[in-house]
C-alpha positions in Angstrom: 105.7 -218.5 154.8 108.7 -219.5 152.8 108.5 -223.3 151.8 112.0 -224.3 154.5 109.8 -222.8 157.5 106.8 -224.8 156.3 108.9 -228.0 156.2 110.6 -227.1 159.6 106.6 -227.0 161.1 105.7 -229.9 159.1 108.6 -232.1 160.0 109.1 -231.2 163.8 105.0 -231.9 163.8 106.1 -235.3 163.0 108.1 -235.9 165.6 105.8 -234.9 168.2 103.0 -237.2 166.8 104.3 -240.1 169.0 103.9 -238.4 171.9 100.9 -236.6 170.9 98.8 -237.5 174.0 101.6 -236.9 176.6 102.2 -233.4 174.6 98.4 -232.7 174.7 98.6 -233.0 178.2 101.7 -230.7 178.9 100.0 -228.2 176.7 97.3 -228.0 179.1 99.1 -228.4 182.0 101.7 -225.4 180.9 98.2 -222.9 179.8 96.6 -224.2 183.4 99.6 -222.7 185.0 100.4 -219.6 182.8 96.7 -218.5 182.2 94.5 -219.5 185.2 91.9 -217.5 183.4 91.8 -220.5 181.1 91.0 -223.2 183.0 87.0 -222.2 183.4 87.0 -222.5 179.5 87.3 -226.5 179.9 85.3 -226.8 182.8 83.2 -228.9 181.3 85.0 -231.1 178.4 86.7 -234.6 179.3 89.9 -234.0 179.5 91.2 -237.0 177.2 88.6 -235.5 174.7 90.1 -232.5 174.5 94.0 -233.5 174.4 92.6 -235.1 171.4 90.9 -232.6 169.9 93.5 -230.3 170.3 96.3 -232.5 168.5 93.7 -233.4 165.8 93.2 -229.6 165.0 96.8 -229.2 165.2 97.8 -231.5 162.5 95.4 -230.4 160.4 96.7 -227.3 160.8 100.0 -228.2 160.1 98.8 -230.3 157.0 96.9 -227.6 155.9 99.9 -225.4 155.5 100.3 -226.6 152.0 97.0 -225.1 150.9 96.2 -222.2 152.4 93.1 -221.2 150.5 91.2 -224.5 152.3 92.8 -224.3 155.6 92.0 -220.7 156.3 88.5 -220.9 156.1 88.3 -223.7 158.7 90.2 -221.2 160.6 88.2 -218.8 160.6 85.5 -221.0 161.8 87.5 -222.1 164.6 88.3 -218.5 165.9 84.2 -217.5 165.6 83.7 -221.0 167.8 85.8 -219.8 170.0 84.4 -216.8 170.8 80.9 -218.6 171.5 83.1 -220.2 174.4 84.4 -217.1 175.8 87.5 -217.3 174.5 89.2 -213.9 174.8 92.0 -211.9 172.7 94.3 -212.2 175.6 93.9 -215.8 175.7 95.7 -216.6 172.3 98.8 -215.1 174.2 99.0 -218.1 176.1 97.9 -220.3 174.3 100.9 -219.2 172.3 103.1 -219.1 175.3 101.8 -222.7 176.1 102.2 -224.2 172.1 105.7 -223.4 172.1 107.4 -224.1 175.3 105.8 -227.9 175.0 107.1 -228.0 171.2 110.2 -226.7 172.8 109.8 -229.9 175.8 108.7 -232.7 173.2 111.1 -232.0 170.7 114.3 -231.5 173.1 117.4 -231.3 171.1 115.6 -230.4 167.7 113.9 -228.2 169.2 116.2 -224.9 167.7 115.3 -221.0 166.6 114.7 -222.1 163.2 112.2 -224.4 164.2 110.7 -221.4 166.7 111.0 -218.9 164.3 108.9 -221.1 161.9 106.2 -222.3 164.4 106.0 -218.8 166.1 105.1 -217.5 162.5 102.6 -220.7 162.1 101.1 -219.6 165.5 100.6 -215.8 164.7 98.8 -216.5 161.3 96.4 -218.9 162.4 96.0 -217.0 165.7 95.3 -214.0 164.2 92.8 -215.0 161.1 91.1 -216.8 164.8 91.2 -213.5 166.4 89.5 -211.5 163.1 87.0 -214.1 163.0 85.9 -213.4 166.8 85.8 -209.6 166.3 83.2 -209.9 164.1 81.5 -213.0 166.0 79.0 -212.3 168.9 79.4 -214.6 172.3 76.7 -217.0 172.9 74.9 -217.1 175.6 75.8 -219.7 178.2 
């Protein structure tokens, strides 16, 4: 990732900060709608929790884009987590799908295909180093 699309992620992240909660919940909202299949997933996490959660491992994503070395790691921890929930390779579609149209709602105007273009390439990295990690990562139980 070339240092300008880094500092495209890192700076648009910023602005969606104040609006973190309200962003969280459009994010959800959005996958709800696209990817019904979803829903199930969250069945039993409080919502507030999880629009939390969800910005907080977003930012340190974002953060984390600076050194790669440390932040892939935790990514790949994530993805083998996720699997234990029955998260599914189709599901990072839309979660995709979901990420950027509400970047695309909070940020509005500044919202442009430089800044897509960088946080589409974000996405795909950590998506798929999440999506090795659950090839190799048998599902729990539930």
């Amino acid at each position: 990732m070339s240092p300008d699309r880094k500092a495209l992620v890192q700076q648009s992240w910023r602005q969606i900060l104040p609006i973190a909660d309200a962003a969280a919940g459009l994010f959800y909202q959005r996958l709800f709608e696209i990817d019904p299949s979803t829903r199930p997933l969250f069945a039993h996490v409080e919502p507030a929790e999880q629009r939390r959660k969800l910005m907080s491992v977003l930012s340190i994503a974002v953060q984390g884009l600076d050194d790669l070395d440390t932040l892939l790691p935790v990514v790949r921890d994530l993805g083998a987590r996720h699997a234990g929930y029955g998260v599914r390779e189709a599901h990072y579609a839309s979660v995709g799908a979901a990420l950027l149209w509400t970047l695309r709602k909070g940020l509005g105007e500044a919202w442009t295909a430089e800044v897509e273009g960088a946080w589409a390439e974000v996405y795909g990295l950590l998506a798929g180093v999440m999506q090795d990690a659950a090839r190799v990562t048998e599902p729990r139980a539930a």
